[in-house]
N, C-alpha and C positions, 0 to 999 in steps of 0.2 A: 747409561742412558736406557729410558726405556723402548724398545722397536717392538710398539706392540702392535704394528701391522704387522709383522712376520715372525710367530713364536719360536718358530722353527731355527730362528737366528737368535733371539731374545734369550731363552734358557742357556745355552752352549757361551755364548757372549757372558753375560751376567751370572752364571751359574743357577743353579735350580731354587737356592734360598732367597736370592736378589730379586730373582723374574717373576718368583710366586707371589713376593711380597707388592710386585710392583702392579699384580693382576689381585691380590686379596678385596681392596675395597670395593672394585667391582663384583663381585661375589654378595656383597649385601646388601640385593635387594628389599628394599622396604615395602612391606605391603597396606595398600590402601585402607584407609579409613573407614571408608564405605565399599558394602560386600555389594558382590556382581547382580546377587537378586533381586536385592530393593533397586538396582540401579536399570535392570530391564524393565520393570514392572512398569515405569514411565513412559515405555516406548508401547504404540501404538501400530499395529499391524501395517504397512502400506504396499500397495503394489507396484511393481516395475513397471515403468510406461517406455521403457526404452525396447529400442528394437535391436537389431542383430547387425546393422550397417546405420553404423551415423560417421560414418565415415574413416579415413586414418587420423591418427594422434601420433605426433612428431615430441620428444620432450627432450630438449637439450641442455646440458647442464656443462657451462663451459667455464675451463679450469682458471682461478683466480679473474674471473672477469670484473672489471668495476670501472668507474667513471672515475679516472684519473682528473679529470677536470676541475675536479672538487679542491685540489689540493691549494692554497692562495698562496701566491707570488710567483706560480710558474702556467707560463702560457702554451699551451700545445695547438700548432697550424699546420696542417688543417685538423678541426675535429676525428680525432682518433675512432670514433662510435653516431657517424650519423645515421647511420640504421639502425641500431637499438634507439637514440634519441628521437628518431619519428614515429617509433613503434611503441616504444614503452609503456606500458600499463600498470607503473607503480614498481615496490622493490622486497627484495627478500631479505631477512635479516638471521644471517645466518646463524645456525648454531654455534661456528667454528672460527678461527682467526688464523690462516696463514697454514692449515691443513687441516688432515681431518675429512676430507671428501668424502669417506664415506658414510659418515655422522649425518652429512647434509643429504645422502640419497637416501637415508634410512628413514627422515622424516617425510622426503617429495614421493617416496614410493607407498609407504605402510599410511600416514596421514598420524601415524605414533610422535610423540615427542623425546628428546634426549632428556628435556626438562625431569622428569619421572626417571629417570636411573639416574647412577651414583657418577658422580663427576670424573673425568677424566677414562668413563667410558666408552666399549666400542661394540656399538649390538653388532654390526658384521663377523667378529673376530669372537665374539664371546656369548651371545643370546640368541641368534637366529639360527636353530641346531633344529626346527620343525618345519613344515609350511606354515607361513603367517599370513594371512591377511593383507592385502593389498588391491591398488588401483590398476595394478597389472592383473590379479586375479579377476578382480571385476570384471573387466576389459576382456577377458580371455573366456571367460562363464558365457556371454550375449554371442561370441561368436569369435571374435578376436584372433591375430596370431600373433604371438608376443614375441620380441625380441630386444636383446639389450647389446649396444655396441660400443668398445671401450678399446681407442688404440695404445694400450698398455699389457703386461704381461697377464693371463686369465689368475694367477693365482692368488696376486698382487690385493690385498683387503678382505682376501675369503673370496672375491666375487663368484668364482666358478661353483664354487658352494651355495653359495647364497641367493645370487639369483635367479636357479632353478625352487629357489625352496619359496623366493616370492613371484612363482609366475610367468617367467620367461622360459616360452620354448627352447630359445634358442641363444648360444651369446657368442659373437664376434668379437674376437680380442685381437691385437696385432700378432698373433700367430697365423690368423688367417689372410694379412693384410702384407701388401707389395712393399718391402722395405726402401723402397727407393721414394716413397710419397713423404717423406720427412720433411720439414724445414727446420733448420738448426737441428740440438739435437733429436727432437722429438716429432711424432706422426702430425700432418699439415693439417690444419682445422679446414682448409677451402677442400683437400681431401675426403677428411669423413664426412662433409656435406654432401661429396658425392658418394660417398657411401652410402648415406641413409637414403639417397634418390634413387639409387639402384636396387637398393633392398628393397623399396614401395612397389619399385614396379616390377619386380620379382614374383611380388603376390598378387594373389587371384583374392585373396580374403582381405575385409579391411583390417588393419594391421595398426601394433602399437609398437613405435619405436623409443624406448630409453637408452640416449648414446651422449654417454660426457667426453669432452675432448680432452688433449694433451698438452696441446704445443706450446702453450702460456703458461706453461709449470717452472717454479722458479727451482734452480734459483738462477737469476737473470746476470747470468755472466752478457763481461764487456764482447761487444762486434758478433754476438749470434747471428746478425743477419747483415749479410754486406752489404744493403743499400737503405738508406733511411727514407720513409714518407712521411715518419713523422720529426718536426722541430721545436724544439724546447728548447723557451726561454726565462731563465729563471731570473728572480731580484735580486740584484748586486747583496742585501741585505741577508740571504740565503747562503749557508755554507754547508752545502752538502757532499757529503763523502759519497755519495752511493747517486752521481748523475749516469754516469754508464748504465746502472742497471734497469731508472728509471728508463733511458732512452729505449731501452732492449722491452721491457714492460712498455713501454706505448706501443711498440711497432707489434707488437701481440696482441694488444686491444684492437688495432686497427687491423691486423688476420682475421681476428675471431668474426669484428664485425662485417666485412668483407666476404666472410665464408657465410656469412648468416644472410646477407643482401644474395648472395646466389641461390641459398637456399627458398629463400619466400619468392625469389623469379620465376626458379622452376616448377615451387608447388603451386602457383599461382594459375601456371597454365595448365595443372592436372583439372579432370574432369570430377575426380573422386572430393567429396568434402576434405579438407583436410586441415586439424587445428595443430597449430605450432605453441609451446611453453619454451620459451627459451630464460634463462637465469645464470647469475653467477656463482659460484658454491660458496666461493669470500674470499676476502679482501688478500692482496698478495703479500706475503715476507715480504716487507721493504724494510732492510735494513737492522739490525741488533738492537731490541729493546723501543721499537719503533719509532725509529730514527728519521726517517723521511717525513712520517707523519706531526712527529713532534716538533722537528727543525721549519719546516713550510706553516706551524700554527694551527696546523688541520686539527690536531691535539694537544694538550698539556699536562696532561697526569701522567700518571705511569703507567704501564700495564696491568700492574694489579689490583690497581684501583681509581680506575676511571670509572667518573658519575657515569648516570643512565645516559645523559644524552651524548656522551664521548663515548659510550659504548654501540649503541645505534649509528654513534659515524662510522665506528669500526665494522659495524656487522652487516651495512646493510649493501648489497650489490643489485643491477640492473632488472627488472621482471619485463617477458615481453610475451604479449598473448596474440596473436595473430590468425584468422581462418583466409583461407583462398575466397569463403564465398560471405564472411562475413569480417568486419573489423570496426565495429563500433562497442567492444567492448568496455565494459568502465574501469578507473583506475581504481586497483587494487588498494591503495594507498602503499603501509608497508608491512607485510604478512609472514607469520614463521611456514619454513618449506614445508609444514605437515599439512598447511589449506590449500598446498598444489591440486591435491586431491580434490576436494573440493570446487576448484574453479574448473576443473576436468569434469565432473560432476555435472555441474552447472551449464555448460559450455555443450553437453552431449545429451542431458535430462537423462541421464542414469535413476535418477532418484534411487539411490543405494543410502539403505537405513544410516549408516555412521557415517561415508563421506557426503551424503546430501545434506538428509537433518538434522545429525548431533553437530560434526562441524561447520556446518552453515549457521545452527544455533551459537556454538560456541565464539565462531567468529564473529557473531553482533555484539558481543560482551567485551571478546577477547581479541586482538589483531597479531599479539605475538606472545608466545610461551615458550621462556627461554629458563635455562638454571639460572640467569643473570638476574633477567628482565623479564617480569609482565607488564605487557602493552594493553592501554584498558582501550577499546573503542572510543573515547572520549578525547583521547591523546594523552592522556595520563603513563607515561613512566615510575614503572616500581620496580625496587631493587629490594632481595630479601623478603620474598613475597610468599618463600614457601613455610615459612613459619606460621601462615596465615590460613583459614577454612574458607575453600568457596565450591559452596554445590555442584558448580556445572564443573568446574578443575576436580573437584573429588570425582565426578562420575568418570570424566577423562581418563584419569587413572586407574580407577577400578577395571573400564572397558579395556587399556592397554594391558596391564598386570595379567588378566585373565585370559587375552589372546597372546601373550609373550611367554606366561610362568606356568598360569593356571591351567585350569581342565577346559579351557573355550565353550565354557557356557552360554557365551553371549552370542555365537558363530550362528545358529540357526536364527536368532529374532535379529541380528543387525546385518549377517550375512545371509539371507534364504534365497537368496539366488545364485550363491555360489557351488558350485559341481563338489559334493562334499567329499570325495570319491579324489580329490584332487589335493585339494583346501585342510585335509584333514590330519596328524601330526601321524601317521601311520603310514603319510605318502612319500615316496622320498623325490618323487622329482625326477627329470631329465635335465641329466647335468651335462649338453652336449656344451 
């Protein structure tokens, strides 16, 4: 098997011909079409109109979260998720299915896609070896203090690596957190809500929090939690092998959401602006060969080959946008996590050259760019889409390849407000 979140296990397990072979295709990357200078030559100079305080930004990224309600024949009382459902502003469709977390932070943070590398890749673990470009750099350039919070082990995906190299001052992992704040086996989600509350008002500087939770992480053994709020009822017509885990998977949707309604009470009464992203990273393991999914009708193919639109049931989990001092946001409809950036963008008037105008361009064309799926703005599902040329996806690419491979040519016309001094492949970062 391959455990290519941890090499360090991977080789010694597999031996050194197995593990090499199992990391080769990743290795060859393809380079774009279209070179990086005819691709700047289009962009037009603008200036920053943002200021140094628009307030803090909350970004939560919570583990396997998803609208179990979707599933038909089985009924869940009371609603596991009314606070996401009163809040929601559309959904993300992940890169990933049943793992892979960090695939999906690597598009919400950089605004890059997995789309553009080779399948079965992992930029954490394999491409992110420089500072890159990100919405947490952005953020930290106008004045920012960055931090990232994960109550899991720091080394656990590269992260301790990594998210010094995109931006974050600081990162809190469950090394630095009270072992006793657990429910079942893992760190409490109503926990690190107060976590990130405590970290806000810690600082004197407006501050950027990226903190994904734990405690919904499967795999969802029977009686994790001794008392049930949620009830399911399923169709006599329904024969499911896997209802314990279901049960244990709602009573987690219903933490997550619960830790999230505490969180917008208390940011609510903060004085400082403050915008909330909160999403699901995707869909949870339910079951071998997706079992749960296929048994309830939610699906009928296989795994390896379900149309576009059974693959959009698979991918797509909760988006929820929320300010203390504003919440008339519009629905996103359903977006890949690299236009998180983007609606941060949007939401703060950064006007930052790549995450305001190129992907705010791209997204009028494009709503999701996946290896699977491209999603046209029109609602158009395509599958098989990379065999094909499209201008604004070549410059995509060209722009990524040159801040991930290349010499970052592009860094001064789409990044010139970034502290180059920082941002630049020669810096290594505080990797507290």
């Amino acid at each position: 098997m391959n455990m290519a979140w941890d090499q360090s296990i991977n080789y010694p397990k597999n031996g050194f011909l197995l593990a090499f072979s199992f990391s080769l295709n990743s290795a060859l990357i393809s380079k774009p079409a279209v070179g990086i200078e005819s691709v700047l030559s289009s962009f037009a100079p603008i200036h920053n109109s943002s200021t140094s305080d628009n307030g803090d930004v909350v970004i939560v990224m919570n583990e396997s979260f998803w609208d179990a309600t979707k599933l038909p024949g089985i009924k869940f009382t009371p609603d596991p998720m009314p606070t996401v459902r009163r809040l929601q502003k559309g959904e993300v469709f992940s890169p990933v299915y049943g793992g892979g977390t960090a695939n999906v932070e690597f598009e919400a943070l950089t605004g890059f896609s997995n789309s553009f590398l080779p399948a079965g890749s992992l930029p954490y673990q394999q491409y992110i070896i420089r500072n890159t470009p990100s919405i947490i750099w952005a953020l930290r350039n106008i004045g920012y203090r960055s931090i990232a919070i994960h109550p899991y082990h720091r080394w656990f995906w590269n992260r301790e690596s990594v998210y010094s190299k995109l931006g974050f001052e600081k990162f809190i992992s469950l090394e630095q957190m009270s072992p006793d704040q657990s429910r079942g086996p893992f760190f409490a989600d109503e926990a690190l809500s107060a976590q990130i509350l405590r970290t806000l008002e810690e600082s004197e500087k407006p501050t950027v929090i990226f903190a994904v939770t734990m405690q919904n992480h499967g795999p969802y053994e029977r009686n994790r939690y001794t008392k049930k709020n949620i009830n399911l009822k399923i169709n006599s017509n329904i024969d499911l092998t896997n209802e314990d885990g279901l049960q244990t998977y709602a009573e987690g949707i219903n933490d997550g959401d619960l830790a999230l309604n505490s969180l917008v009470l208390e940011l609510s009464k903060r004085k400082r602006r403050t915008l909330l992203v909160f999403f699901g990273d995707h869909l949870p393991m339910m079951g071998h060969n997706l079992d749960v999914f296929k048994k309830t009708g939610f699906i009928s193919g296989q795994e390896s080959n379900l149309n576009a639109v059974e693959l959009k049931k698979m991918r797509t989990t909760p988006l929820v946008i929320w300010s203390n001092v504003k919440n008339d946001f519009e629905d996103q409809g359903v977006i890949s996590p690299s236009f998180i950036p983007n609606i941060i963008d949007q939401a703060l008037g950064l006007n930052n050259q790549f995450y305001g105008e190129f992907l705010g361009s791209l997204r009028k064309q494009y709503n999701i760019v996946d290896q699977t799926v491209l999603g046209h703005s029109s609602g158009e599902l395509e599958q098989n889409w990379r065999s094909k040329s499209s201008a604004l996806l070549d410059k995509y690419q060209s722009i990524q390849y040159d801040l991930m491979f290349g010499n970052e040519i592009s860094i001064q016309r789409l990044f010139p407000y970034f502290d180059n001094a920082c941002c630049s492949s020669s810096h290594s970062g505080d990797e507290r």
